[in-house]
C-alpha positions as CSV (number, residue, x, y, z in Angstrom):
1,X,0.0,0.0,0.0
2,X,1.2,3.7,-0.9
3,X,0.9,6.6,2.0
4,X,1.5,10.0,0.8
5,X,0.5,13.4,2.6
6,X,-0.6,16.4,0.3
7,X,-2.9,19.2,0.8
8,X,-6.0,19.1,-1.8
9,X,-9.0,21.0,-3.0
10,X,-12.2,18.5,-2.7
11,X,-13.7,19.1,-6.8
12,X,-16.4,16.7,-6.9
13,X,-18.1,13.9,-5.4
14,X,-20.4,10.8,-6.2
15,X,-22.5,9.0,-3.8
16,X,-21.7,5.4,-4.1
17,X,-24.0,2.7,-2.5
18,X,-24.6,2.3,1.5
19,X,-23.0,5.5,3.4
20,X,-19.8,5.8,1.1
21,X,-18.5,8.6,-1.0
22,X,-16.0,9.0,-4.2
23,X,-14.1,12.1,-3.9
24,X,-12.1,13.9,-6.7
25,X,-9.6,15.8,-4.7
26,X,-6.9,18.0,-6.5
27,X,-3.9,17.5,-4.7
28,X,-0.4,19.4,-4.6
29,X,2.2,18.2,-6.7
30,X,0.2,14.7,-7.8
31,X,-3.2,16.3,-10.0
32,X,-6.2,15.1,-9.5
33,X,-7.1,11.8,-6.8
34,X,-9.6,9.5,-6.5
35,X,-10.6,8.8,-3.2
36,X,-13.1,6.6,-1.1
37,X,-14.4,7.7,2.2
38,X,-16.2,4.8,3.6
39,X,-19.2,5.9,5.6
40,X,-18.7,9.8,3.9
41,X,-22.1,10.7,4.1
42,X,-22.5,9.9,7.8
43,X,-22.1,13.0,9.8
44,X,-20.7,10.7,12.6
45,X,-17.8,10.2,9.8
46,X,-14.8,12.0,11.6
47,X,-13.3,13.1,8.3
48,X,-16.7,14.9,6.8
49,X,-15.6,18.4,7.6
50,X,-12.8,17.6,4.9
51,X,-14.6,15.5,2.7
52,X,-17.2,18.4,1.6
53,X,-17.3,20.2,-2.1
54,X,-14.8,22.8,-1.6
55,X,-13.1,22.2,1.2
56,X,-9.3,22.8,1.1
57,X,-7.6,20.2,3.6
58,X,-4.1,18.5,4.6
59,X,-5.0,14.6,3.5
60,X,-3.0,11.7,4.5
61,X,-3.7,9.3,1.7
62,X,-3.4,5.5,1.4
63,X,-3.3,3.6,-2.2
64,X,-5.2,0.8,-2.7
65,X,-5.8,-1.1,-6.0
66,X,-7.8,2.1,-8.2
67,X,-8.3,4.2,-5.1
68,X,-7.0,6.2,-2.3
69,X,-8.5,6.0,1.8
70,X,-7.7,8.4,3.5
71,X,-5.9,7.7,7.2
72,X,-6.0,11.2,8.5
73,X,-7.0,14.8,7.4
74,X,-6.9,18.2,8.6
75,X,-9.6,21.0,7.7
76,X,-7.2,24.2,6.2
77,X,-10.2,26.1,4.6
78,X,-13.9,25.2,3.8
79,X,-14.9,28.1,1.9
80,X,-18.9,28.2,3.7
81,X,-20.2,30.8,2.2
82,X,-19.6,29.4,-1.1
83,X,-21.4,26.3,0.3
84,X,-24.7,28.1,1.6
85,X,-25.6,31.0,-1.4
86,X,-26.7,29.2,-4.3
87,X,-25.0,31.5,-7.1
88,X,-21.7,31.1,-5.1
89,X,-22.3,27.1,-4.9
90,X,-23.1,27.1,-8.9
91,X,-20.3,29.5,-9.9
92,X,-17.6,27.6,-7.5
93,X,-19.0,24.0,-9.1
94,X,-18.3,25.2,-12.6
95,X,-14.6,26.3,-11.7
96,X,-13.9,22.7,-10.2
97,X,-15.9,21.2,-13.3
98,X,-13.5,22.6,-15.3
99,X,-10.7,21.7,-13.5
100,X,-11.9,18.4,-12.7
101,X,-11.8,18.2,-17.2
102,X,-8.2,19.4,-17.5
103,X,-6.5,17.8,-14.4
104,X,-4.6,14.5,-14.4
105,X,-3.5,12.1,-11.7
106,X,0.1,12.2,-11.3
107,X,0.4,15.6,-13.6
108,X,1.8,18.4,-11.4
109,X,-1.6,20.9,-11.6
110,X,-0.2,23.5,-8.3
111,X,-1.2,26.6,-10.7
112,X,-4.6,25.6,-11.2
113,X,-5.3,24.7,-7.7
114,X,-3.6,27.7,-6.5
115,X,-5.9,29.5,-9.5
116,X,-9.1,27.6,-7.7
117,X,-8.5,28.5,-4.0
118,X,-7.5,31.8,-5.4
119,X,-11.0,32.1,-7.1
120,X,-12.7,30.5,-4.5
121,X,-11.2,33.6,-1.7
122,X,-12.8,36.1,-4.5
123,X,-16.0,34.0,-4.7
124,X,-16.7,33.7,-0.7
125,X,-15.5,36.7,0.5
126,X,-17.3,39.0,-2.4
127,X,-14.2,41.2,-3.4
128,X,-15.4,41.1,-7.2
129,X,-18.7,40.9,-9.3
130,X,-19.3,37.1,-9.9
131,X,-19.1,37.4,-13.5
132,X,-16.0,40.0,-13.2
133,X,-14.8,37.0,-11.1
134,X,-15.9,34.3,-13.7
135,X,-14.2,35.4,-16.8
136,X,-10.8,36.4,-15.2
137,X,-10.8,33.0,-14.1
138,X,-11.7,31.8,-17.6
139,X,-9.0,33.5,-19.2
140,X,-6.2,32.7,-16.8
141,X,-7.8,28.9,-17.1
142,X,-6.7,29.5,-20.6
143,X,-3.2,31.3,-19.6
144,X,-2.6,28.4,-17.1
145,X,-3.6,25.8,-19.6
146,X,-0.8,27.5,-22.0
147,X,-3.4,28.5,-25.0
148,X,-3.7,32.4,-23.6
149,X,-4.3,34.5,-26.9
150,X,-1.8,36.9,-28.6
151,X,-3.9,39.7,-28.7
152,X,-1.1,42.4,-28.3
153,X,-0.2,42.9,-31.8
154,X,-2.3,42.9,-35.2
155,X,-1.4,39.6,-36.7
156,X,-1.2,40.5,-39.8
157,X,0.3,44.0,-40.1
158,X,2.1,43.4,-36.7
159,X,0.9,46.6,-35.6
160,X,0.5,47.0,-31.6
161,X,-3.2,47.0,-30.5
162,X,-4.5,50.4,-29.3
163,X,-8.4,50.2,-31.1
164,X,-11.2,48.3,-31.5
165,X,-10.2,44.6,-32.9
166,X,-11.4,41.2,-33.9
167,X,-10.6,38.2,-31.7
168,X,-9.8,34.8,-33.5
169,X,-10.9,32.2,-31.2
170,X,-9.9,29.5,-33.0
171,X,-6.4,31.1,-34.1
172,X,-6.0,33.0,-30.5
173,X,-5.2,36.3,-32.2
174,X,-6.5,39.5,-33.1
175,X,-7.0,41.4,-36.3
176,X,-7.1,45.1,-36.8
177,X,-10.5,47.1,-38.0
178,X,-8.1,48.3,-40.8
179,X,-6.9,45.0,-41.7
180,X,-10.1,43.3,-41.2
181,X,-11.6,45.7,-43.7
182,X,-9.0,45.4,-46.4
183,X,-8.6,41.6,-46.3
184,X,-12.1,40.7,-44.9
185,X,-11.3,37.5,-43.5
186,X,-8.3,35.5,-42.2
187,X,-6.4,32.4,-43.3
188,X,-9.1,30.3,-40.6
189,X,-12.1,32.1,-41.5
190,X,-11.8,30.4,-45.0
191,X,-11.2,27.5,-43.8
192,X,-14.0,27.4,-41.5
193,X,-16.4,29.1,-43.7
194,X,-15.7,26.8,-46.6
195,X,-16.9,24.0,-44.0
196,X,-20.0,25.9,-43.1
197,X,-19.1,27.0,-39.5
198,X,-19.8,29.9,-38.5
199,X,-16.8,32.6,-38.8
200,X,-14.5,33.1,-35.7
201,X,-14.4,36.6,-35.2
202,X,-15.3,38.4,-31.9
203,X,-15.4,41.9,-32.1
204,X,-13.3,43.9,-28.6
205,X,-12.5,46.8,-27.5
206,X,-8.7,48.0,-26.5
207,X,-10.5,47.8,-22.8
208,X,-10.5,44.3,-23.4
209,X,-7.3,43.7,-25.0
210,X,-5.9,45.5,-21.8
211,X,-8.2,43.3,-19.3
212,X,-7.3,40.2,-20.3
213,X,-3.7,41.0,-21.0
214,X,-3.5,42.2,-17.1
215,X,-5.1,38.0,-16.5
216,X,-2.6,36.4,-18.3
217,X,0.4,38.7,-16.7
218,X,-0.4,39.3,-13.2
219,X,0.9,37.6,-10.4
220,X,-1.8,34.3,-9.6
221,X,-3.3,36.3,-6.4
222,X,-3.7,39.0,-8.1
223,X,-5.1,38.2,-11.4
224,X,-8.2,40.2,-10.9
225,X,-6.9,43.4,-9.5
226,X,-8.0,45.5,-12.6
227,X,-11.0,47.1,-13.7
228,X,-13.0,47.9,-16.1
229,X,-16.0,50.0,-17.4
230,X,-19.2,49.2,-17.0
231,X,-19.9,49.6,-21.0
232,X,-17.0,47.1,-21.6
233,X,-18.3,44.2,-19.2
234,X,-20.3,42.1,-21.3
235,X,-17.6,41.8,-24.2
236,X,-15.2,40.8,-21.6
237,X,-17.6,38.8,-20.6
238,X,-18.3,36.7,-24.1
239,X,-14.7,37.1,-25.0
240,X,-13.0,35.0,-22.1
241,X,-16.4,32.2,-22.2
242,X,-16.3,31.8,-25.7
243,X,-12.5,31.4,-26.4
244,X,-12.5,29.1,-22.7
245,X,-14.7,26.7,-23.6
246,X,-13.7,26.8,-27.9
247,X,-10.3,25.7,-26.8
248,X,-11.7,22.8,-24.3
249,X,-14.1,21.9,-27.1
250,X,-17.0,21.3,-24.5
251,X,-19.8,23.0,-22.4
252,X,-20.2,22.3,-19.1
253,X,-23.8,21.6,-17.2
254,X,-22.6,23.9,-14.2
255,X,-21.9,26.9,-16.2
256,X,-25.8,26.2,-17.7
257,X,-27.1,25.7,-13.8
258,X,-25.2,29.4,-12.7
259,X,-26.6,30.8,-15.6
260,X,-29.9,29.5,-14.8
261,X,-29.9,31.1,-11.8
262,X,-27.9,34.4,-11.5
C-alpha cells in the first residue's frame, strides 16, 4: 500500500451505494485523486468536515488497487459561504468542473489549484462581481492551460493594439479594424467558412485587450486586481467564455445551472 500526505482542494463527489462517498480531490504536486471515504455521508464520519465540495484540507492518503482511503485529514479552509448561497455554490461547481476536465492524476496541476482557491477567496468573501470573477478566471484557465491568446499585436500588419479589434478564437489572435476591412477574413475564417461553420471573429475593444492582457500577466493572487467600465463588461464577458470553452471543445452543465440562476 502507498501513503503519501498532500494538501488538496475537494472538486467533486459521487454517492456510491450504502453510506460511502468517491471524492475527486486535486492535490499538490500529484493532480487530481480519487478517493473513497467509507461511511462519507454519515455526519458521525470524523473526516466529513474535509470531505465536503470545496473544502481545502491537509489529506494523508493510502493507495489501494484504483483508489485512495484516507488515514488522517486536517480542515485548512472550507470556503462556507460558497457552500450556503446558491450562485456562489453554482459558480464555484463550474470552476472545479473545469478543472476536474483538464486535471490528471500524477500531472503536477499547483497553478490551477492555486488559481481555484485563489477564485474560490474572491467567490466567498465577495471582493469582485461574480461574472467579473468568472471570466478572469476563464481566461487565466486558458493562460494556465498554455493556449492564452496573442492579442497584443495585429497579426497581420504586426501593428501594436490600441483600437477596436477582432478576436480569432480559434487562431487566439486579433486582427485590426483596418486589416479586417482590407482583407475581410483570415487564413481560418476560410477555412472554416468553406466547412459551413460559423466565422471566428469576436469583435473587442482596446479595454478588453488591456483586461485580459492584465489575467494572463499578473501575479496568480492577483489576477483580478484590474478594472474595467461598465460599457465594456459584457464583451469581456463573451470574449473569455467563448474562447475558454472553444479551446476545451466542450460545455459544461454547471456553467448552464449558474446561468440559470444568477
Amino acid at each position: 500500500m502507498i501513503e503519501f500526505k498532500k494538501n488538496g482542494l475537494v472538486i467533486h463527489e459521487y454517492d456510491l451505494e450504502e453510506n460511502d462517498k468517491l471524492l475527486i480531490i486535486l492535490t499538490e504536486k500529484f493532480g487530481k485523486v480519487p478517493v473513497i471515504v467509507k461511511g462519507g455521508k454519515s455526519l458521525k464520519n470524523r473526516h466529513l468536515p474535509c470531505c465536503q465540495l470545496f473544502a481545502y484540507s491537509s489529506f494523508s492518503l493510502r493507495k489501494r488497487g484504483n483508489y485512495y482511503y484516507i488515514v488522517e485529514s486536517d480542515l485548512i479552509e472550507s470556503y462556507f459561504n460558497v457552500r450556503t448561497d446558491i450562485i456562489k455554490f453554482a459558480l464555484a461547481s463550474y470552476i472545479c468542473e473545469v478543472a476536474n476536465d483538464v486535471c490528471q492524476e500524477g500531472n503536477n496541476d499547483d497553478n490551477i489549484l492555486r488559481l481555484l482557491l485563489n477564485t474560490l477567496h474572491l467567490i466567498s468573501n465577495d471582493i469582485k462581481p461574480l461574472e467579473f470573477i468568472r471570466a478572469s478566471f476563464e481566461m487565466r484557465m486558458c493562460y494556465e492551460l498554455g493556449f492564452a491568446p496573442n492579442i497584443e499585436q495585429c497579426s497581420v500588419c504586426g501593428n501594436l493594439i490600441n483600437s477596436d479589434c477582432f478576436l480569432d478564437i480559434f487562431d487566439g489572435v486579433v486582427i485590426c479594424s483596418k486589416c479586417r476591412e482590407q482583407a475581410n477574413y483570415s487564413i481560418s475564417e476560410i477555412n472554416y467558412t468553406d466547412q459551413g461553420v460559423a466565422k471566428p471573429f469576436i469583435q473587442i475593444s482596446s479595454a478588453v485587450v488591456q483586461a485580459i492582457l492584465y489575467i494572463v500577466n499578473a501575479k496568480p493572487e492577483r489576477f483580478t486586481a484590474f478594472n474595467i467600465e461598465n460599457s465594456e463588461l459584457d464583451m469581456f464577458y463573451n470574449a473569455c467564455e467563448k474562447f475558454l470553452l472553444n479551446h476545451l471543445e466542450r460545455g459544461f452543465t454547471s456553467l448552464d445551472f449558474y446561468k440559470s440562476v444568477i
